[in-house]
C-alpha positions as CSV (number, residue, x, y, z in Angstrom):
1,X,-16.8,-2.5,-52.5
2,X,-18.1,-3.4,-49.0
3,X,-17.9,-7.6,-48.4
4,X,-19.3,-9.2,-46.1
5,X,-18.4,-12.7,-44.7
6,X,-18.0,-15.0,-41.9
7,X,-14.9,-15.8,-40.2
8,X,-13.9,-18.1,-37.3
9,X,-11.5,-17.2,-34.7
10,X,-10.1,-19.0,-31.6
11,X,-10.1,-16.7,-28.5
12,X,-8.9,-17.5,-25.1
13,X,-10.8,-15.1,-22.3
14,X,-10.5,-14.9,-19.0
15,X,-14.3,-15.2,-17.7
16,X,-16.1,-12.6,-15.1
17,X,-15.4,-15.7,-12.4
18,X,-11.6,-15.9,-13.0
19,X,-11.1,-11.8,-13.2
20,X,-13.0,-12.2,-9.5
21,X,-10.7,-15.0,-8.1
22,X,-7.4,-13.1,-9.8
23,X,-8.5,-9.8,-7.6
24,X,-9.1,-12.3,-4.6
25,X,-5.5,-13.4,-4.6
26,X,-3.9,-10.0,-5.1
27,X,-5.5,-8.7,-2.0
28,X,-4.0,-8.8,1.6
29,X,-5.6,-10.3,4.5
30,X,-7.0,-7.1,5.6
31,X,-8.5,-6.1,2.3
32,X,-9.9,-10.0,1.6
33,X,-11.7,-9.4,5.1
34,X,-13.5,-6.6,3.9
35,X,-14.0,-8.5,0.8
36,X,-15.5,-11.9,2.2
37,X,-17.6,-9.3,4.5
38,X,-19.5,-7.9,1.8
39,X,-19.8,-11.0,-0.2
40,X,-22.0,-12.0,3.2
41,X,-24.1,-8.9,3.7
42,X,-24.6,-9.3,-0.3
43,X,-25.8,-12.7,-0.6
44,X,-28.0,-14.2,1.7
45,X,-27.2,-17.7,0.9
46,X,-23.7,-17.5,2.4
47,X,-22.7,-18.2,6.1
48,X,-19.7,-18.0,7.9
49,X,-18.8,-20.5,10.5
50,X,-19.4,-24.6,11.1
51,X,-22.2,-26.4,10.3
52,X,-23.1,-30.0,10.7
53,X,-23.7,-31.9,7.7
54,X,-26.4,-33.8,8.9
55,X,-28.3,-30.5,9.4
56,X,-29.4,-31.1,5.5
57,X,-31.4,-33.3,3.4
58,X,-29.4,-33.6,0.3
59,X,-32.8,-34.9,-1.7
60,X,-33.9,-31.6,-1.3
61,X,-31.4,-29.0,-3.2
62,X,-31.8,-32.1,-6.0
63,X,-34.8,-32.0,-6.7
64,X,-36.6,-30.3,-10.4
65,X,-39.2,-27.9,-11.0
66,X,-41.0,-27.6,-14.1
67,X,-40.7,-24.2,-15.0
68,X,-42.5,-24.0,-18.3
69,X,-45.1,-26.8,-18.0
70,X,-42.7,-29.1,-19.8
71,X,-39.2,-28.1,-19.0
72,X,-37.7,-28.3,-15.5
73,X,-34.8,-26.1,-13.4
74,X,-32.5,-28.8,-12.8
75,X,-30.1,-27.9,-9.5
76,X,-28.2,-30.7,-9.7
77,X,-24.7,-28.8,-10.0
78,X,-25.2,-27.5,-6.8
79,X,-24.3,-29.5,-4.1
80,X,-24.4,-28.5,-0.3
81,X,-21.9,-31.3,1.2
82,X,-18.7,-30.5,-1.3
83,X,-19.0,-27.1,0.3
84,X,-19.6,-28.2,3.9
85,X,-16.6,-30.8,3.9
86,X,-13.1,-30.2,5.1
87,X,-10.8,-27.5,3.0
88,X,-8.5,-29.6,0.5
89,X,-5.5,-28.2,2.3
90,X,-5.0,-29.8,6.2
91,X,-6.6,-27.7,8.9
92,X,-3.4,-27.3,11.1
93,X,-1.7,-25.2,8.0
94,X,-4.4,-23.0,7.8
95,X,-4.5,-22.0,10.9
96,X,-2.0,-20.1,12.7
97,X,-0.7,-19.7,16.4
98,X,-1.4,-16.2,17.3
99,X,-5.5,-16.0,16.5
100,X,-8.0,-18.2,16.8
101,X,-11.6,-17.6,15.4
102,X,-12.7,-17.5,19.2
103,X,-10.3,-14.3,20.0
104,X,-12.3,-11.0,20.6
105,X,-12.3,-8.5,18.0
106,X,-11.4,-4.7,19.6
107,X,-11.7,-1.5,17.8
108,X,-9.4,0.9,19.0
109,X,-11.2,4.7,19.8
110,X,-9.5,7.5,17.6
111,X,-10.1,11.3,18.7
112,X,-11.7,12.6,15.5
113,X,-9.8,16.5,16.1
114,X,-10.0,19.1,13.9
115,X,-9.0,19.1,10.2
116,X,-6.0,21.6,9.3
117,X,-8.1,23.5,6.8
118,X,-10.7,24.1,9.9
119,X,-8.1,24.6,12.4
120,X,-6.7,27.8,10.1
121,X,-10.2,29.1,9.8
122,X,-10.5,29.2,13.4
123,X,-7.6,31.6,13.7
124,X,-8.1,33.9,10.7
125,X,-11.5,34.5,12.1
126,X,-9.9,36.5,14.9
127,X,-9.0,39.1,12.6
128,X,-11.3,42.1,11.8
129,X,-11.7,41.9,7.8
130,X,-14.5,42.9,5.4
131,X,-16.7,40.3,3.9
132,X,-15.0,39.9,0.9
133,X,-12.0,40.0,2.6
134,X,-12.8,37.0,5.0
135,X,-14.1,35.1,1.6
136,X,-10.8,35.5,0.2
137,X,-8.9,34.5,2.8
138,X,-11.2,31.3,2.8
139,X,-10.5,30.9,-0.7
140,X,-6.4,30.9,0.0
141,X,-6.8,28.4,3.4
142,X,-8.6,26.3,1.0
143,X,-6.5,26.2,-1.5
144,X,-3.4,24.9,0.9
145,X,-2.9,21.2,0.4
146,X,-2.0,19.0,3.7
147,X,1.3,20.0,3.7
148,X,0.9,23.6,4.8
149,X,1.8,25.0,1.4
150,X,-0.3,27.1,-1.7
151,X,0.9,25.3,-4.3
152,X,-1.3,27.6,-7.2
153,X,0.0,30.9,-8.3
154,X,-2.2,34.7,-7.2
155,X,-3.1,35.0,-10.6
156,X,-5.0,31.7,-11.1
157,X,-6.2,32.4,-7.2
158,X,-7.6,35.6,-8.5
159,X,-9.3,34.2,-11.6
160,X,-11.3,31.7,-9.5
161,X,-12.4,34.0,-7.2
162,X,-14.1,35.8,-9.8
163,X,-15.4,33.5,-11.7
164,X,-16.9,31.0,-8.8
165,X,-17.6,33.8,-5.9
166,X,-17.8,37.0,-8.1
167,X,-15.2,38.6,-6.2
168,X,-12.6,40.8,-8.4
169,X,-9.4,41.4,-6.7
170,X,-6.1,42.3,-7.5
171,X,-3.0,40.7,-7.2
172,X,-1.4,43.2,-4.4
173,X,-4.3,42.7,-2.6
174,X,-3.7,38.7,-2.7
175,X,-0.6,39.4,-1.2
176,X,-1.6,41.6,1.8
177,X,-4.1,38.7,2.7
178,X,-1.8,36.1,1.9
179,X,0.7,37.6,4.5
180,X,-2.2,37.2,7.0
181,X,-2.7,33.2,6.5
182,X,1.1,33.0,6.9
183,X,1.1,34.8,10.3
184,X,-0.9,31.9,11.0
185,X,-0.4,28.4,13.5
186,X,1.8,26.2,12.8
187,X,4.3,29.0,11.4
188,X,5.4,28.5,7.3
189,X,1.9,27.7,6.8
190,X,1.0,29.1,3.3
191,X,4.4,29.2,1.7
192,X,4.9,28.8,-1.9
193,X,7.5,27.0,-1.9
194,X,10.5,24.7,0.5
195,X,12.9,28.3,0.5
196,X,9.7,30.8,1.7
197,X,8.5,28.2,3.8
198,X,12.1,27.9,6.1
199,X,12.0,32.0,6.0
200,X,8.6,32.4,7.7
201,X,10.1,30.1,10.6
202,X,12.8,31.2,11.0
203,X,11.5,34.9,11.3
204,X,9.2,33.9,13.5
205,X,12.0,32.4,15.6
206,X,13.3,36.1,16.2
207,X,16.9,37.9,15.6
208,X,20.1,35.9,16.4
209,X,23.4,35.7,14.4
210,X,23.0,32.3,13.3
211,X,19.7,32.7,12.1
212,X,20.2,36.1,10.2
213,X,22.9,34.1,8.6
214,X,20.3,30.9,7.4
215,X,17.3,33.7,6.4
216,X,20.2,35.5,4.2
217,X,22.0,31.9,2.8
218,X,18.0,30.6,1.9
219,X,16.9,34.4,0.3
220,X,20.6,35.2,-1.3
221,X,21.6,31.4,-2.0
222,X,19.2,28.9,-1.9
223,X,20.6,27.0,-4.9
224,X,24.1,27.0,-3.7
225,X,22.8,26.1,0.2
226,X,20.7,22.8,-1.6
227,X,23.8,21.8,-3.9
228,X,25.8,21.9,-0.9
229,X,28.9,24.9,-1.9
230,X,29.7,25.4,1.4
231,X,33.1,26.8,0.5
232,X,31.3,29.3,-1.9
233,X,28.9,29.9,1.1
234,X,31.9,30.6,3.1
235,X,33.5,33.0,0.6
236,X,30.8,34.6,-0.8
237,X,29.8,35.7,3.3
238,X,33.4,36.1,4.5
239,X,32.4,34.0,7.2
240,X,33.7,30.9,8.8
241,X,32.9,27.1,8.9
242,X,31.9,27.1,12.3
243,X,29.5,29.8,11.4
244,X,28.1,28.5,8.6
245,X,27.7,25.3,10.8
246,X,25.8,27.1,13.5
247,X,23.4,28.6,10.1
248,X,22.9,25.1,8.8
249,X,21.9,23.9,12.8
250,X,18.9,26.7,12.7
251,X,18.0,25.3,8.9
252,X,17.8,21.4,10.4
253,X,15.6,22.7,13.0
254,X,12.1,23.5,10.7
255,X,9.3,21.6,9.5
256,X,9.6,21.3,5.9
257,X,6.0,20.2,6.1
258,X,4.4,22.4,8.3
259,X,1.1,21.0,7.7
260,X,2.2,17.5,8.9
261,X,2.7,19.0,12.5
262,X,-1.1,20.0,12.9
263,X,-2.7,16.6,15.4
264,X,-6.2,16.4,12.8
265,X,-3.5,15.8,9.9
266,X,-1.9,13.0,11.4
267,X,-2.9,9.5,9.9
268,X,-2.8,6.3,11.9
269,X,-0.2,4.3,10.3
270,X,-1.5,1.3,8.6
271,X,-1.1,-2.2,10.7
272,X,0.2,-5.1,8.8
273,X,-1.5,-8.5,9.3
274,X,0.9,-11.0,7.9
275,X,-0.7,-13.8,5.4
276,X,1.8,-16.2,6.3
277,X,3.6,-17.5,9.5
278,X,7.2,-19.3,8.9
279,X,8.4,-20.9,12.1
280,X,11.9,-23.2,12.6
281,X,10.4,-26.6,14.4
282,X,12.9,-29.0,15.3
283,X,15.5,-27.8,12.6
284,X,12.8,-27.7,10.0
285,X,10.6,-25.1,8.4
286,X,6.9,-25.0,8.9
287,X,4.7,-22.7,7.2
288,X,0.8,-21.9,7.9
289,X,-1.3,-20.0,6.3
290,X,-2.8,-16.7,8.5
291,X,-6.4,-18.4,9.5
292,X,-8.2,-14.5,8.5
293,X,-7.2,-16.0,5.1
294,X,-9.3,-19.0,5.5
295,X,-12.8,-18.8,6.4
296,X,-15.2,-21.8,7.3
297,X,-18.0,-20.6,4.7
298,X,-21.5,-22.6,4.1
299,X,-25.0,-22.2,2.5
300,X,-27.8,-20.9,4.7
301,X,-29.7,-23.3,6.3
302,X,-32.9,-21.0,6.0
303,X,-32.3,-21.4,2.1
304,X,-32.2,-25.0,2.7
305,X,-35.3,-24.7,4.2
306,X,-37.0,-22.5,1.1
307,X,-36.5,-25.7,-0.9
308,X,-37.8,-28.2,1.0
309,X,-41.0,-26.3,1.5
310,X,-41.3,-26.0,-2.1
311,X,-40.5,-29.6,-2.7
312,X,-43.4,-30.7,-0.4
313,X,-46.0,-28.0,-1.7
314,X,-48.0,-29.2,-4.1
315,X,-49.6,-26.2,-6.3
316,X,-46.6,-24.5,-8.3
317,X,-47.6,-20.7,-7.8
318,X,-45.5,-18.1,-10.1
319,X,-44.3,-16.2,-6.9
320,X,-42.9,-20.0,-5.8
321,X,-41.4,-20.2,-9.7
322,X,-39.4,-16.8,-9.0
323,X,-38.2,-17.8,-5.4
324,X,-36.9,-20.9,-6.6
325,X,-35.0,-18.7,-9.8
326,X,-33.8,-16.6,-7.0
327,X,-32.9,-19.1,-4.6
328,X,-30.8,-20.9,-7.4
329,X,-28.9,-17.7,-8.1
330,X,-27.7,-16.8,-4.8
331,X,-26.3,-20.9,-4.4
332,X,-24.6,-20.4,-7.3
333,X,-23.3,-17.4,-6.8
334,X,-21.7,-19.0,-3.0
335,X,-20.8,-22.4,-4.7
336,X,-18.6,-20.3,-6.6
337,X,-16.8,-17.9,-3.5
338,X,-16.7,-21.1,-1.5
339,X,-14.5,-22.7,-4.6
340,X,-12.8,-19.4,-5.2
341,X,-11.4,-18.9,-1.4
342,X,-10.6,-22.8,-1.8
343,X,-9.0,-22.1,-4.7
344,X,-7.1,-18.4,-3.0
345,X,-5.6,-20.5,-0.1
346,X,-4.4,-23.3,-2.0
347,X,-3.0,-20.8,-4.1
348,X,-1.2,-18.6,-1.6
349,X,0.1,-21.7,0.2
350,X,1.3,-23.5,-3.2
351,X,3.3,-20.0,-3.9
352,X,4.9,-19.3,0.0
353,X,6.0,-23.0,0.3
354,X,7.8,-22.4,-3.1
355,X,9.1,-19.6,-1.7
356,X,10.4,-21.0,1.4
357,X,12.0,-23.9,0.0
358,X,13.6,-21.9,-2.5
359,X,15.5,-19.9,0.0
360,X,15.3,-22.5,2.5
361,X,18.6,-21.4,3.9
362,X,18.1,-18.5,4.5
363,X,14.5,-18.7,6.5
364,X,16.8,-21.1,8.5
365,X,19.6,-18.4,9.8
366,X,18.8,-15.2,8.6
367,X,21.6,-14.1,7.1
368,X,20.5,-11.9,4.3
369,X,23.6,-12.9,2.6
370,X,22.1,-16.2,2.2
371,X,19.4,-15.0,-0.2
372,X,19.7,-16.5,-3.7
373,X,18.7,-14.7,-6.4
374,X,15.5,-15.3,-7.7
375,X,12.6,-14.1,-9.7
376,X,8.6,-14.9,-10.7
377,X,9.9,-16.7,-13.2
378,X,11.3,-19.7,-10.8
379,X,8.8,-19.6,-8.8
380,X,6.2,-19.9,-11.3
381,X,8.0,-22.9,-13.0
382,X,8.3,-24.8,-9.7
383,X,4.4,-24.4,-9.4
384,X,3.2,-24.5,-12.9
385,X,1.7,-21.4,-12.3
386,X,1.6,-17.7,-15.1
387,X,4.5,-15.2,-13.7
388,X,1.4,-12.8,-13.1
389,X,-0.3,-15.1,-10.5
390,X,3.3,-15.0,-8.6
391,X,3.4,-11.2,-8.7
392,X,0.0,-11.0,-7.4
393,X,0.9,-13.2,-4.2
394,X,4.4,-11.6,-4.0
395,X,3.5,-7.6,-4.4
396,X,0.9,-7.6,-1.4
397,X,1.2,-10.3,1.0
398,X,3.4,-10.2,4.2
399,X,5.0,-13.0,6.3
400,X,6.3,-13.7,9.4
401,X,9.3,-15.1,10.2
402,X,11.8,-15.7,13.7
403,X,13.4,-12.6,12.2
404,X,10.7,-10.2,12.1
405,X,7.8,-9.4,9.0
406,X,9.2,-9.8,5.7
407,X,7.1,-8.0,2.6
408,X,7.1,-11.1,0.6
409,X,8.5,-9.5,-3.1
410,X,11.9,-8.6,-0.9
411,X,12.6,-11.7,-1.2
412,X,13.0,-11.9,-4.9
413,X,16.3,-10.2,-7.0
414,X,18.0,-10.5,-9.9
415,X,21.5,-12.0,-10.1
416,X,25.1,-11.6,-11.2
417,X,28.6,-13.3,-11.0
418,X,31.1,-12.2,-8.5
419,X,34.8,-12.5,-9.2
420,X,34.9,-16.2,-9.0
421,X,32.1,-16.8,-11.1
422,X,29.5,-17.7,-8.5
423,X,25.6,-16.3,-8.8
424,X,25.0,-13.5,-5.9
425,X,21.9,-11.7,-5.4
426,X,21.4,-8.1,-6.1
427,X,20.2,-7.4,-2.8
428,X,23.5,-8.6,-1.2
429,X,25.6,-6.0,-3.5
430,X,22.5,-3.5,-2.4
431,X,23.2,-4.2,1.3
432,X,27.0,-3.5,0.8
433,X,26.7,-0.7,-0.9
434,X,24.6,0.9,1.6
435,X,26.8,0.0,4.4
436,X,30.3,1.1,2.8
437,X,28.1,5.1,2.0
438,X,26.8,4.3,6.0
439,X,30.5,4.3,6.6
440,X,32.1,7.2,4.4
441,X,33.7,10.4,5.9
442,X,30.8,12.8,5.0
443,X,33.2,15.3,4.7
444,X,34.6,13.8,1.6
445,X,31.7,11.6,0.8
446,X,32.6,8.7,-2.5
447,X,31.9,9.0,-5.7
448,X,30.0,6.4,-7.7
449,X,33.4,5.3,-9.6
450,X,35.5,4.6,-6.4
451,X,32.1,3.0,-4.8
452,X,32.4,0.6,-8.2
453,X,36.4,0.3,-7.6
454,X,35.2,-0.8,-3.6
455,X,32.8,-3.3,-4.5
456,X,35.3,-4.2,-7.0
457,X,37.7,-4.9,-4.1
458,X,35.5,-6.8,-2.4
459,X,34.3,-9.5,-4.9
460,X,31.8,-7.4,-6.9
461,X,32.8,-6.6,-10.2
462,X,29.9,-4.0,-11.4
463,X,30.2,-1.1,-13.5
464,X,30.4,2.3,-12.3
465,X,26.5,3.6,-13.8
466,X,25.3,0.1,-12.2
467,X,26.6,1.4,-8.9
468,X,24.4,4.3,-9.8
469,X,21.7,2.8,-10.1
470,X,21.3,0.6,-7.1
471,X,22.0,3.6,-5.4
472,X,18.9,5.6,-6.9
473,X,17.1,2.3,-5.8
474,X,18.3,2.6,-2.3
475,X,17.0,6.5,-2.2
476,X,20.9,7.3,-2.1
477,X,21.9,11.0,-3.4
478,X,24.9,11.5,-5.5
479,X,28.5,12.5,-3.4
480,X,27.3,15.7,-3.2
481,X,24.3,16.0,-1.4
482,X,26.1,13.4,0.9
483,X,28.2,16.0,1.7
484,X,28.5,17.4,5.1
485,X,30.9,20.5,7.0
C-alpha cells in the first residue's frame, strides 16, 4: 500500500544571490564590464560614479508606510550611507597605474567586408547556369563551413535539396557543379577533405617536376606522406631525397585552411585586460587590483527623492502604495550588487595575494624554475575559501607582472621528487622536455623512452608513459611525426 508521512530533512542550498555573486567572480574584467553595464541600464536605482553623502537625508529611506491600513513596509534594511562609504579594501589597491576612471574610452573602426559565403556567390554568379543550377550551387557554397571545406557527403547534399527546395538531382550532376565552386577564389575552396584540398592548389599552381611529384605523393600516398615514410616514398618513386625534399617544399607552401585566407573571415583577436597588476617596489611585491574591477556604485538620488516626496505627502494614494513597492525593489536589488562587487574584489584580491606570496620568489626573478608546485587546494586553505571559488579566480583572470601577462591557472601544477628527494613542479619537467625535443636532430628525432632516460639524466626520474603524457600536454607529436629529411 501507498503511505503517506512527513519527513524532515536538512538541506544546504546555494540561494539565487550566491549563484549571481559565484558567476560575478568567474568572469574577466571585460565580461564583468558588460555585466555591471546591464545591471545599470536594468535598474534605475543604481549609479555609477561619486556621490556626496550629505546629498541625502537618511530619515527619509527610514521611514514606514502602512500598506494595509494596519501593517507598514518597513525599509529599514536598506541603508544609503553603508553603500556610499569607502570600499572595505584601501583605495590605492584597487586602483591601478595604467587607467584612471578619467581616461577616454576609444572604439577602434573595423571594415565590416564581405563574408566568405557572399564572397563565393559573387564569383559563381559569373557563370552562365540554369536556375536550378544556380540554386544548387548555392546550396553547396552554403554548405562550406569557414574553413573553405564541404564537410557533408553528395548524397545527403542531394536529399536536402529535394526535400527543402524541391530540386531532384543526381549525384554526377553534384559533381559537375561541385567542380565549378572549386574553380573558385581562394583555390581548394570546396574540398572534402585535407588531401583534395592540397590537390586543387597545387593544380592550380601549374606543371613543374616538384609539384607533379607532391599531386602524385598526396593522390598515390597520402597515408605514407602524413606518417612520414620518406624512405618508402623514396623507393616506392625511385626518386631521390633531394627530390622528395623539393615535393615536400611545394606541400608546406598551401593553405590547409583556405577559408581562413578570405579578409571578411578574419576575426580580431581578443585583447586581454589583465585583473591584476604585480609590480617589484623597493625589493617587495605590490599587488593592485585592475580599477575596471572596482566600480564606485551608488543609489540614485532621483529615487531618494521619490521617497521624501512620499514621506511629506499626506493622502496615501494606491498609485503612491505601488511606487513605493517598486521603489523598495529596485534598492534592494542595488544593496545587493553594491555588496556583491564588494564582496568580488575582496575576493579576487584575498585569492591573487595568496597567490603571490605563495610563489613569492618567483614574481621576484622570474625564473620559471622557481615555481613551486602548487594547487587549489593550498590556496584555498591559506584563504579559507571552497577549491571551486579558487578555480573560478584562477581559470579566467589574467595578471601582469615585470615579466609580461601571466593567465593566472599557469601558475598552479602538480609536484614530484627529483633524484634527491626535493618537490619540483611539473611545469619545470614540462619546460625541459620541451627544450631537449626543441633541440633534437629532426632527422633522428627521440623517442619517449630515451626522452625518460634524458630527464632521468638530468635529475628527473619519470616513467617513460609520463613522459608521454606531458608531451600530449605540450601539443608534442610522437618521434615520428617529428621527423624530418
Amino acid at each position: 500500500m501507498l503511505k503517506q508521512g512527513l519527513h524532515q530533512k536538512l538541506l544546504q542550498k546555494l540561494s539565487p544571490q550566491q549563484i549571481q555573486l559565484m558567476k560575478m567572480i568567474q568572469l574577466p574584467t571585460q565580461a564583468f564590464e558588460q555585466r555591471l553595464k546591464q545591471e545599470l541600464e536594468e535598474n534605475p536605482a543604481l549609479e555609477d560614479g561619486k556621490e556626496s553623502l550629505d546629498d541625502f537625508d537618511d530619515n527619509s529611506i527610514n521611514d514606514e508606510y502602512d500598506d494595509s491600513g494596519n501593517e507598514s513596509i518597513n525599509a529599514d534594511d536598506i541603508n544609503i550611507d553603508e553603500y556610499l562609504s569607502d570600499d572595505e579594501i584601501p583605495n590605492y589597491k584597487t586602483q591601478s597605474n595604467n587607467y584612471s576612471p578619467d581616461d577616454e574610452e576609444r572604439d577602434i573602426p573595423f571594415a565590416s567586408g564581405t563574408s566568405f559565403t557572399q564572397h563565393l556567390k559573387n564569383q559563381i554568379n559569373t557563370y552562365r547556369l540554369t536556375e536550378d543550377q544556380e540554386i544548387i550551387t548555392d546550396f553547396l557554397i552554403g554548405s562550406i563551413d569557414e574553413s573553405g571545406y564541404l564537410r557533408r557527403d553528395l548524397i545527403d547534399v542531394m536529399d536536402d535539396l529535394a526535400f527543402t527546395q524541391n530540386i531532384y538531382t543526381t549525384i554526377e550532376e553534384l559533381e559537375q557543379l561541385l567542380k565549378l565552386v572549386q574553380d573558385l577564389d581562394p583555390a581548394g575552396v570546396g574540398a572534402r577533405d585535407l588531401k583534395e584540398c592540397l590537390v586543387l592548389q597545387l593544380k592550380r599552381k601549374g606543371e613543374k617536376p616538384a609539384r607533379t611529384l607532391a599531386i602524385n605523393i598526396l593522390e598515390q600516398s597520402f597515408d605514407q606522406f602524413v606518417k612520414k615514410h620518406y624512405t618508402k616514398l623514396i623507393q616506392k618513386y625511385h626518386i631521390t631525397e633531394d627530390e622528395l625534399k623539393d615535393a615536400i617544399r611545394q606541400i608546406e607552401k598551401l593553405n590547409p585552411k583556405p577559408g581562413g585566407s578570405h579578409v571578411g573571415n578574419n576575426k580580431v583577436a581578443e585583447q586581454i585586460v589583465p585583473d591584476f597588476a604585480i609590480r617589484i617596489v623597493e625589493g617587495e611585491l605590490e599587488l593592485t587590483l585592475n580599477s575596471r574591477n572596482a566600480p564606485e556604485l551608488h543609489v540614485s538620488r532621483e529615487y531618494n527623492d521619490l521617497l521624501n516626496g512620499y514621506k511629506d505627502s499626506k493622502d496615501k494614494t494606491q498609485s503612491q502604495k505601488d511606487a513605493v513597492t517598486f521603489i523598495k525593489q529596485k534598492l534592494d536589488s542595488a544593496k545587493w550588487f553594491i555588496d556583491a562587487i564588494k564582496q568580488r574584489q575582496q575576493t579576487l584580491f584575498l585569492n591573487m595575494n595568496a597567490i603571490m606570496q605563495y610563489q613569492k620568489e618567483y614574481f621576484l626573478t622570474g625564473d620559471e624554475r622557481k615555481l613551486k608546485p602548487m594547487i587549489l587546494k593550498d590556496i584555498a586553505d591559506i584563504i579559507n575559501m571552497d577549491v571551486s571559488t579558487v578555480s573560478r579566480v584562477a581559470n579566467s583572470k589574467f595578471v601582469s607582472t615585470p615579466y609580461g601577462t601571466k593567465l593566472i591557472k599557469d601558475f598552479f601544477s602538480e609536484s614530484m621528487k627529483n633524484d634527491q628527494g626535493d618537490d619540483v613542479s611539473t611545469k619545470e619537467i614540462k619546460d625541459i622536455l620541451a627544450t631537449v625535443i626543441g633541440r633534437e636532430n629532426k632527422k633522428k628525432p627521440l623517442t619517449d623512452d630515451k626522452l625518460a632516460a634524458l630527464l632521468k639524466e638530468k635529475g628527473y626520474p619519470i616513467a617513460r608513459r609520463t613522459v608521454a603524457k606531458y608531451r600530449e600536454q605540450l601539443d608534442i607529436p610522437v618521434a615520428r611525426l617529428r621527423k624530418e629529411i
